[in-house]
C-alpha positions as CSV (number, residue, x, y, z in Angstrom):
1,X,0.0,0.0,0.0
2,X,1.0,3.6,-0.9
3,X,3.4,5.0,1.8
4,X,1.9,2.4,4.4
5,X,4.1,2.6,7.8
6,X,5.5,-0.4,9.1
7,X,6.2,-0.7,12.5
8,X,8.8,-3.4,13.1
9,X,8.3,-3.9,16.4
10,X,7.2,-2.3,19.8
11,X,6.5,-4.5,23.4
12,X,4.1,-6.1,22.0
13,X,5.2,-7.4,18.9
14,X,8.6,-8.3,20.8
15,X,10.1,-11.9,20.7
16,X,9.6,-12.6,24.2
17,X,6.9,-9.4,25.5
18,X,5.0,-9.5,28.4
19,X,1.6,-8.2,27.2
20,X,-1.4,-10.8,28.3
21,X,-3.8,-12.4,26.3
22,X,-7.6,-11.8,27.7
23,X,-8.7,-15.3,29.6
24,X,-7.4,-18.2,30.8
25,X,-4.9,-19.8,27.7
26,X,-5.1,-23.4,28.4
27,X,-9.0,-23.2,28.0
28,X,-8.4,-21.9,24.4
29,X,-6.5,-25.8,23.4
30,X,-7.5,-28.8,24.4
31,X,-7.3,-32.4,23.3
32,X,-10.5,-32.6,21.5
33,X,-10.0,-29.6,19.1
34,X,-6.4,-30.3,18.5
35,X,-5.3,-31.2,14.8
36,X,-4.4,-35.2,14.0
37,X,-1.0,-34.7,14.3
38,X,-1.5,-32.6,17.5
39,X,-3.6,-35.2,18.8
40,X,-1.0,-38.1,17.8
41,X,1.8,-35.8,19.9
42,X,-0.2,-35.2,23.0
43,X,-1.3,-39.0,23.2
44,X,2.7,-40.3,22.3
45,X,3.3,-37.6,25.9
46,X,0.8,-39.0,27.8
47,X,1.3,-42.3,27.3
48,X,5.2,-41.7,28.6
49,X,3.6,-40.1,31.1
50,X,1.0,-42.1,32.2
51,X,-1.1,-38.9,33.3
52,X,-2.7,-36.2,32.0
53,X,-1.1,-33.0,31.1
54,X,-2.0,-29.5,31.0
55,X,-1.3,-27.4,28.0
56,X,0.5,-24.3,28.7
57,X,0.4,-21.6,25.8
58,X,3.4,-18.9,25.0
59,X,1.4,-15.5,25.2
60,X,3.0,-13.9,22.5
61,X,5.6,-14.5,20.3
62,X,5.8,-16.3,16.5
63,X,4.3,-19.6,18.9
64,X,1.0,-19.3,20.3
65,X,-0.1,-22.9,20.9
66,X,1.3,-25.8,23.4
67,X,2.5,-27.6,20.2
68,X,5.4,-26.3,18.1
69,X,6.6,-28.6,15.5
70,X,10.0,-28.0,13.5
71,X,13.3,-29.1,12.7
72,X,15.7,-28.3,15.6
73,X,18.4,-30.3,15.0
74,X,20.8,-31.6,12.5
75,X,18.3,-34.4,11.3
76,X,16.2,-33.7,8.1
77,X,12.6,-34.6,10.3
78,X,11.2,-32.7,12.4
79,X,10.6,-32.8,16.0
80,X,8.3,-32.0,18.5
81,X,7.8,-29.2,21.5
82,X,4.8,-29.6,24.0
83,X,4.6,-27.1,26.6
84,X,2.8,-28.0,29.6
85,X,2.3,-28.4,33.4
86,X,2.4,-31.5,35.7
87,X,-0.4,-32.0,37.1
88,X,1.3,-31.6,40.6
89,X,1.5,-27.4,39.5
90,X,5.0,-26.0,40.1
91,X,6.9,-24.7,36.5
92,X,6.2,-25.6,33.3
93,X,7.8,-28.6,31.2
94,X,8.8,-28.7,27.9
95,X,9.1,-32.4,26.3
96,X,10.4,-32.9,22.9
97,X,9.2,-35.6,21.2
98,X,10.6,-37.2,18.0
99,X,9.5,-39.7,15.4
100,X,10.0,-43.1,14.2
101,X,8.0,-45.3,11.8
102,X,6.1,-46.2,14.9
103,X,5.4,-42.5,15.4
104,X,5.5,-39.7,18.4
105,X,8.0,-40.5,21.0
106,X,9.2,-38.8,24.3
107,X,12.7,-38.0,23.7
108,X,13.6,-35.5,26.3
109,X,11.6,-33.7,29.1
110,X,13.1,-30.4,30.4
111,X,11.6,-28.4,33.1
112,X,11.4,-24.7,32.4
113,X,12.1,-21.7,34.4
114,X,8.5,-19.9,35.5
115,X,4.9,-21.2,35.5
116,X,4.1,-19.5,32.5
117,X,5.8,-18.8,29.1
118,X,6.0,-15.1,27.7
119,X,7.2,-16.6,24.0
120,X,9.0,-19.1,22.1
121,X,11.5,-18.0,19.2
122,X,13.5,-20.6,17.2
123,X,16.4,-19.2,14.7
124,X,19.9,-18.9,13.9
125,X,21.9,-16.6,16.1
126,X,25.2,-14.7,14.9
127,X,27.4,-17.3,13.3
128,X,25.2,-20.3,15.1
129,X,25.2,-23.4,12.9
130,X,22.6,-24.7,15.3
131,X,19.3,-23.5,15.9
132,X,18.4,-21.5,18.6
133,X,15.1,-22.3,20.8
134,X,14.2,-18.8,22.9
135,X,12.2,-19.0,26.0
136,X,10.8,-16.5,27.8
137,X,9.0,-16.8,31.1
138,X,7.2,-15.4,33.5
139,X,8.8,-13.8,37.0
140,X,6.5,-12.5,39.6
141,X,8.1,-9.0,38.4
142,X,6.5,-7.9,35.6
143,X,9.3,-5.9,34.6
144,X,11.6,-8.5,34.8
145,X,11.1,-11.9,32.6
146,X,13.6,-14.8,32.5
147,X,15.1,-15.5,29.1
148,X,17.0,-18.7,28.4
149,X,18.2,-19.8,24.9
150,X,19.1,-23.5,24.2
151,X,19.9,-25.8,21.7
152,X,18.8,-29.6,21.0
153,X,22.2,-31.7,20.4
154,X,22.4,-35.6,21.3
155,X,19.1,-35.8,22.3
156,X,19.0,-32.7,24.9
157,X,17.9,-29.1,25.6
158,X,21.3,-27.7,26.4
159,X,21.2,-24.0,27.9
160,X,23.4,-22.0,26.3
161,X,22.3,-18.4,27.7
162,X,20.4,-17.3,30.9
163,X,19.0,-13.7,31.5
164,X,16.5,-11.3,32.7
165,X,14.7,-9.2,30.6
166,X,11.8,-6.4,30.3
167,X,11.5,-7.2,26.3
168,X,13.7,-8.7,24.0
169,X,14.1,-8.7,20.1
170,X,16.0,-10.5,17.5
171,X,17.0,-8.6,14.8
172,X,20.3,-7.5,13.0
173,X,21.5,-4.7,14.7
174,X,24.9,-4.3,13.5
175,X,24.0,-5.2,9.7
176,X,26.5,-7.9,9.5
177,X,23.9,-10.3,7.7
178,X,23.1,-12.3,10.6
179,X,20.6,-11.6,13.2
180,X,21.6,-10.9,17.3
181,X,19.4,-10.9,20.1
182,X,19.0,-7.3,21.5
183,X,17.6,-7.6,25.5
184,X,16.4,-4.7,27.0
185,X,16.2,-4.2,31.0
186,X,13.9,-2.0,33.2
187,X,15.4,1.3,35.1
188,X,15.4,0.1,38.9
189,X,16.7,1.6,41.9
190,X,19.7,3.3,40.9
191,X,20.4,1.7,38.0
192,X,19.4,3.1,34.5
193,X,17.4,0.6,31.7
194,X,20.5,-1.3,29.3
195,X,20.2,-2.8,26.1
196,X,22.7,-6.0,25.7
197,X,23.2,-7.3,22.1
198,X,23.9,-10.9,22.0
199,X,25.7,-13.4,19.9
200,X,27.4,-16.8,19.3
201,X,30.3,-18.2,19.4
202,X,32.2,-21.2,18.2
203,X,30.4,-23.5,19.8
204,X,27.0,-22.3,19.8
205,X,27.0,-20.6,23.1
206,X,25.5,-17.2,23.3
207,X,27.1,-14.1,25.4
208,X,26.9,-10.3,25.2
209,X,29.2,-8.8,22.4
210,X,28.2,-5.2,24.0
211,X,26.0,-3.3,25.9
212,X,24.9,0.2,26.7
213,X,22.7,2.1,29.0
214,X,19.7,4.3,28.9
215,X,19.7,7.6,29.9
216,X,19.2,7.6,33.7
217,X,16.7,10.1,33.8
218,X,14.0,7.5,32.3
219,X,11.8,5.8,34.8
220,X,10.1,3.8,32.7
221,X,10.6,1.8,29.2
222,X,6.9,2.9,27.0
223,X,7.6,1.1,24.1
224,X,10.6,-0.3,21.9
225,X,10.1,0.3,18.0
226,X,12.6,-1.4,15.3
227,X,13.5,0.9,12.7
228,X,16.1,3.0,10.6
229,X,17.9,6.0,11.8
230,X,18.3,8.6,8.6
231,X,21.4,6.7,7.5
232,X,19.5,3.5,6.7
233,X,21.2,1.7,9.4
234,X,19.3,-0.7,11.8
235,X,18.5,1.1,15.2
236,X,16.1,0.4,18.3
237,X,13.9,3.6,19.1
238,X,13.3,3.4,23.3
239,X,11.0,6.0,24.3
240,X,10.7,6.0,28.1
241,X,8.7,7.6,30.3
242,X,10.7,11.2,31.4
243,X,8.7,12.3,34.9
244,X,5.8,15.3,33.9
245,X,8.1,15.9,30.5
246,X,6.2,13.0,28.5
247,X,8.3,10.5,26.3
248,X,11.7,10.8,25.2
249,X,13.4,8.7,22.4
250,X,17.0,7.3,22.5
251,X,18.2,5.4,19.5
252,X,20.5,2.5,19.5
253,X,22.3,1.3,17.1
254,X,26.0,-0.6,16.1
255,X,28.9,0.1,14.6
256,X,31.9,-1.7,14.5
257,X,30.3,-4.5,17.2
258,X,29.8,-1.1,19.7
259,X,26.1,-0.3,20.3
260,X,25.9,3.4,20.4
261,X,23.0,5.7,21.8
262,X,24.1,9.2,20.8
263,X,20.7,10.9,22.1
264,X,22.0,10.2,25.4
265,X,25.2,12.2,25.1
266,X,23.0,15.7,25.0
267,X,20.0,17.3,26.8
268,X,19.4,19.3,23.9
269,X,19.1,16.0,21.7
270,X,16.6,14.9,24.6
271,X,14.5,17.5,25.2
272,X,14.3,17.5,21.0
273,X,12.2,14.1,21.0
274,X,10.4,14.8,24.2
275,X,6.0,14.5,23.2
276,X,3.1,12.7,24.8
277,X,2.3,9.5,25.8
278,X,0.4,8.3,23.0
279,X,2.4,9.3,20.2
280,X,5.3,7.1,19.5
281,X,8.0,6.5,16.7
282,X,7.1,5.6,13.3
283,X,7.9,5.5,9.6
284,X,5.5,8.3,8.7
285,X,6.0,8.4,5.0
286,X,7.1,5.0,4.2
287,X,10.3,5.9,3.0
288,X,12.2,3.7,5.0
289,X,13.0,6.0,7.9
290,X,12.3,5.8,11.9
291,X,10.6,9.2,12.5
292,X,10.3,10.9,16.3
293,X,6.9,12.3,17.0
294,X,7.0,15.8,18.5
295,X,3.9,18.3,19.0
296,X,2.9,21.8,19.4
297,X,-0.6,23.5,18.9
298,X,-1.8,24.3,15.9
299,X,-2.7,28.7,15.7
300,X,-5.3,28.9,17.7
301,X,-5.1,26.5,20.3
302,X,-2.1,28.1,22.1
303,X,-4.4,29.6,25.0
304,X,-7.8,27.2,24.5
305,X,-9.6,26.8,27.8
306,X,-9.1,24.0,30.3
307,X,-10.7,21.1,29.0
308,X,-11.2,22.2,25.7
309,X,-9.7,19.9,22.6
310,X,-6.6,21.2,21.9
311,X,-5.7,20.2,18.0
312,X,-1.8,19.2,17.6
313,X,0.6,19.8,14.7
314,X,2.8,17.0,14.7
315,X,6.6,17.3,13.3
316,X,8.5,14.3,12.7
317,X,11.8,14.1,13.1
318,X,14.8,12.0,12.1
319,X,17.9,11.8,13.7
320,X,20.8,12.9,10.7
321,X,24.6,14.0,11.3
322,X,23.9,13.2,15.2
323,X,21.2,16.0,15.5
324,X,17.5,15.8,15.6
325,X,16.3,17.3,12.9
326,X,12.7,18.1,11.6
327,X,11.6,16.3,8.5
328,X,7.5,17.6,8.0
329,X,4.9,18.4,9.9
330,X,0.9,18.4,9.8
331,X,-1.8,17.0,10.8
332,X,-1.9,13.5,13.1
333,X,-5.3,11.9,13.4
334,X,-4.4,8.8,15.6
335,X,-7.1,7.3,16.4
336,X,-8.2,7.3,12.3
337,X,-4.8,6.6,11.5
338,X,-4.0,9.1,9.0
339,X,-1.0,12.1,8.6
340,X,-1.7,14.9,6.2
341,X,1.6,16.8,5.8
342,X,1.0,20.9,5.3
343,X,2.8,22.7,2.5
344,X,5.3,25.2,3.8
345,X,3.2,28.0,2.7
346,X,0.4,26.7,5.0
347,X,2.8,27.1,8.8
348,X,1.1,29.3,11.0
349,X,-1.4,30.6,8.5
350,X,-3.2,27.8,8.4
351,X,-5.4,25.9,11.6
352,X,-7.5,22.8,11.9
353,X,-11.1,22.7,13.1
354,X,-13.2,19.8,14.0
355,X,-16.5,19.3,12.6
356,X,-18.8,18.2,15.8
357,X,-21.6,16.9,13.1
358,X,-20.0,15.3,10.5
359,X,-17.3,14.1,12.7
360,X,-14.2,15.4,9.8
361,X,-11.5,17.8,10.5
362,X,-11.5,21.0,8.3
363,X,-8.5,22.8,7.5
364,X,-9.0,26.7,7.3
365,X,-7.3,30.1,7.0
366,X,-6.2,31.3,10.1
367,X,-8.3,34.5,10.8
368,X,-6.6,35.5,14.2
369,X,-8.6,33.0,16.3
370,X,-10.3,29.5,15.5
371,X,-13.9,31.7,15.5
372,X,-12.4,33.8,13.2
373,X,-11.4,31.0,11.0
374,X,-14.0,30.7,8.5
375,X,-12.5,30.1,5.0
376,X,-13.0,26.3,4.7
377,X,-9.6,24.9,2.4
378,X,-10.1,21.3,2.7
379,X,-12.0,18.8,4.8
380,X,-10.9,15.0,5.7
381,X,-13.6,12.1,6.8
382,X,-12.6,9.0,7.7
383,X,-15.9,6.9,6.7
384,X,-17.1,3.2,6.5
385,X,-16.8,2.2,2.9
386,X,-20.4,1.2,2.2
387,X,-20.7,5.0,2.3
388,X,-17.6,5.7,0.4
389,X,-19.6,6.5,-2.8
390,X,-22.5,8.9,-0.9
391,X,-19.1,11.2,-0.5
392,X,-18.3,10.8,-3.8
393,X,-21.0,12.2,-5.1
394,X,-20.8,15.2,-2.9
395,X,-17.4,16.2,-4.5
396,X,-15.2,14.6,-2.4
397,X,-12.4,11.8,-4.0
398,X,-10.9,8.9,-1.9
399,X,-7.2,9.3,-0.9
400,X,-6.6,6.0,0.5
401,X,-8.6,3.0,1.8
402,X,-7.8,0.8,4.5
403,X,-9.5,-2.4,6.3
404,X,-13.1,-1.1,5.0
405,X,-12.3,2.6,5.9
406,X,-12.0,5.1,3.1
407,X,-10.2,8.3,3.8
408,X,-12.1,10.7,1.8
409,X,-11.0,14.4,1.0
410,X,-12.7,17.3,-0.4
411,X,-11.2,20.7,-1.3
412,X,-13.1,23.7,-1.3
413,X,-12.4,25.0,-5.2
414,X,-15.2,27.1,-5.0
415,X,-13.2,30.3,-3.6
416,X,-10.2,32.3,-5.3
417,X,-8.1,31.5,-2.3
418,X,-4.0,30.5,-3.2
419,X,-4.0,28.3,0.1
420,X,-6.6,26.0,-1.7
421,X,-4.3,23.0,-2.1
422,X,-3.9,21.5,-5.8
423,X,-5.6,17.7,-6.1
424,X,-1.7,16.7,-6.9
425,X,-0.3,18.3,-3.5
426,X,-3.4,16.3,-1.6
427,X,-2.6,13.0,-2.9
428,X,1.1,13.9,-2.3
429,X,0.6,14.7,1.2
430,X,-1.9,12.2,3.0
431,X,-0.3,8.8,4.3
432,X,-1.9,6.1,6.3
433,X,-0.1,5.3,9.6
């Protein structure tokens, strides 16, 4: 889709995140609605067993049921995990099972390291000619989660990394070809949030190649995005939560094997990305590059009463030649999921109204104050799109369409007005978020 942003990851599209899931998991799998090759794994465990066993489910992650089936090892079958609980409680198991012209056999039972499991990642790590099987579970901190890699050789889970962890993902950071694990920590008393990249050696054993911490003054991690900084190279954006100041961002990235976070180094580079809770980084105009969300009112609002809807502009910024620098600015609807980027002729002469009745937003002349700002330029609805072609035939055109919304414009060209925006510079400017 046309200048579509793609968010590469934030806590809850980490590896290992600790969002929930609504309900209890093991009532969403059981043995009578699972798949015949789910159901010939989970009789094969409870037959070693001689008991029944109770499914546990990864809450997140590229797993989300009990069973994963793939190739882990060196053999050209595949095996299979089954994560569950004893029926005496305690922490989870996981027993991988293989299979022999007989069928599903116990192979190996581990026993895990929480009662519940945050997510399950398998993949190839640094140089790893072995697969990596990640495992995150569950502390009684929620800030803290227990992440332990492994890899199946002769028959058995052996542990080749233990850590703790607020979120984790697996990416490659230094742009070597090969993907690391990146582990970020919570702030805690006196000691500022870190980010740790991790790799492989030799032999398949995983340790940190480097590591780097947050600023200190951040209390609290809000949300972890993947993304590029304005040199196209791999970075993690970390806003965290800055006291009464909002969000800041920090940006870390590699080079040479040395994670850097040059954001850090400056207050002026700080107080640059500081903005709302809410508003988070993104790739606003699909061109590949991270952007940092900053605010200010648009004219009009500067002095709006207490408890009145104040209307945003929102810059986006990239982070070029180690400064934050302003890239465009406009209009942010977040909740419809829109940007519409105002020409430079438009700053400060032109504000944004809501429409109560129709529910749109209407850009107009700035007449001194938002009463006084009467000369309609354009108007943007965000509508269902069984009603995309009533609009249409009341002179407005559809920009984009997303997901059975339609995001329809129409320009006022009934006034001799030069702010009136061309039908070119409209479609140029509007991008779906």
């Amino acid at each position: 889709m046309k200048k579509k942003m793609v968010i590469l990851g934030v806590l809850a599209a980490c590896v290992m995140s600790g969002c929930s899931v609504a309900g209890t998991a093991e009532n969403l799998l059981s043995p009578p609605m699972l798949s015949a090759e789910q159901s010939e794994i989970y009789e094969a465990l409870r037959k070693e067993l001689g008991k029944e066993i109770k499914l546990k489910f990864p809450k997140a992650g590229d797993y989300r049921s009990a069973f994963i089936v793939a190739n882990i090892d060196d053999e050209p079958t595949n095996e299979a995990l089954v994560i569950y609980e004893s029926p005496s409680g305690g922490n989870v198991r996981i027993n991988v099972l293989d299979k022999n012209e007989n069928g599903w056999f116990s192979a190996y039972d581990h026993s895990g390291a929480g009662a519940e499991v945050e997510g399950v990642k398998i993949c190839r790590i640094g140089g790893s000619s072995a697969l990596n099987i990640l495992v995150g579970y569950s502390t009684v901190n929620r800030n803290e989660k227990q992440l332990k890699a492994y890899i199946y050789k002769d028959g058995v889970l052996v542990n080749t990394y233990d850590d703790i962890y607020f979120a984790a993902e697996v990416m490659d950071l230094d742009g070597d070809g090969r993907s690391e694990i990146e582990i970020i920590t919570a702030p805690a008393e006196n000691k500022p949030a870190k980010v740790k990249m991790i790799t492989s050696d030799e032999n398949n054993m995983l340790f940190v190649q480097d590591e780097i911490d947050l600023d200190e003054g951040v209390s609290e991690i809000a949300s972890i995005v993947r993304g590029y900084a304005a040199s196209g190279r791999p970075a993690l954006f970390i806003d965290g939560v800055r006291g009464s100041s909002g969000l800041s961002t920090e940006i870390v990235y590699c080079i040479g094997g040395s994670l850097r976070n040059p954001v850090a180094l400056s207050e002026d580079s700080i107080k640059a990305t500081l903005h709302p809770k809410g508003y988070s980084p993104a790739d606003a105009d699909g061109d590949g590059i991270t952007e940092i969300p900053t605010i200010s009112p648009f004219p009009g609002y500067e002095s709006v009463s207490s408890g009145s809807e104040v209307l945003n502009l929102t810059t986006w910024n990239i982070f070029e030649n180690y400064m934050i620098v302003p890239k465009m600015s406009g209009f942010y609807n977040r909740s419809a999921g829109y940007f519409y980027m105002i020409p430079s002729r438009w700053e400060g002469v032109v504000t944004v109204k809501a429409d109560s009745y129709t529910g749109e937003y209407v850009f107009c002349r700035y007449g001194g104050s938002l009463n006084a700002s009467t000369v309609e330029l354009m108007r943007i609805a965000a509508v269902d799109s069984l009603n995309e072609s009533a609009y249409l035939e009341n002179g407005y055109f559809t920009a984009e369409s997303r997901s059975g919304i339609c995001y329809m414009i129409k320009i006022n060209s009934e006034i001799d007005e030069p702010l009136v925006p061309t039908l070119a510079e409209v479609k140029n400017n509007f991008y779906l978020i």
